[in-house]
N, C-alpha and C positions, 0 to 999 in steps of 0.2 A: 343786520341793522347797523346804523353809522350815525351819527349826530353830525349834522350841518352847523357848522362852526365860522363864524368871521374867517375869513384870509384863505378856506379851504373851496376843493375844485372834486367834483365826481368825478371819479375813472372806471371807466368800463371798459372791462376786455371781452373778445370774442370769442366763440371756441377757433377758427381759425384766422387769429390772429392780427387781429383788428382793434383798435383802441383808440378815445377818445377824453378829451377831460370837457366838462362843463362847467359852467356857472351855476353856482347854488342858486341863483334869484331867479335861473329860467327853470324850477320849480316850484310852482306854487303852494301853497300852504292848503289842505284837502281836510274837509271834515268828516263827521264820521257818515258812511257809507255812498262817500264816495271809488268813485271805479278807476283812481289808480291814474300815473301820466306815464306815458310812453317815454323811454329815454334811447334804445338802439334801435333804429330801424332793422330789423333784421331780415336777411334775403338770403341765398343759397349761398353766395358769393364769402358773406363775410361769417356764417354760422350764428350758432345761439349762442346769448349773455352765458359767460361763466365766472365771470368775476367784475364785483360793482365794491367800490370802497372811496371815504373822501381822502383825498389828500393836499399834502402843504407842496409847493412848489419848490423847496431845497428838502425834500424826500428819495428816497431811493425807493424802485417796484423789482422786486423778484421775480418772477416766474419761471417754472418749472414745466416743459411739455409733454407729454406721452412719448416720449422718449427718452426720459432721463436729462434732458439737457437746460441746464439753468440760464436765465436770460435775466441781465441786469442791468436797469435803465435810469436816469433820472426824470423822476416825473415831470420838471419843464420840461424834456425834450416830448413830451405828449403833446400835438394839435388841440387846441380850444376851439371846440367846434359846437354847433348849437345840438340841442336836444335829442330830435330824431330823426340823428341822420345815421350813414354808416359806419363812420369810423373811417382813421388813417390805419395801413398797414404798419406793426411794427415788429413783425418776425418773419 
């Protein structure tokens, strides 16, 4: 869970390695029992959601892969791309 905060951008990574940022406003605001918005299209190609978090655009993202190897980026250089699509590759 994350709080949607003015100036901030969704990130999602893929299990293989895939990531995108979004706009907070291309998620709607959902009452209660509602069924949820799609935010990774996900397909074979790009794998399952395994990390979703907001961020600021002069942030830094770590990540760590199944093999020990640290990857460190800044989160402008992540595509802003809309909702449900795939993601850019960025490993």
């Amino acid at each position: 869970m994350d709080l949607l905060e003015e100036g901030t951008k969704v990130l999602a990574i893929t299990e293989n390695g895939y990531g995108k940022r979004t706009s907070i406003d291309e998620y709607a605001i959902k009452g209660r029992g509602g069924k949820g918005i799609q935010t990774v299209n996900v397909t074979e190609k790009n794998g399952n959601l395994v990390g979703l978090a907001t961020v600021r655009e002069d942030e830094d993202i770590m990540i760590i892969t199944d093999a020990g190897v640290m990857i460190r980026f800044h989160a402008k250089d992540v595509s802003e791309i809309g909702r449900a699509t795939l993601g850019v590759r960025l490993i």
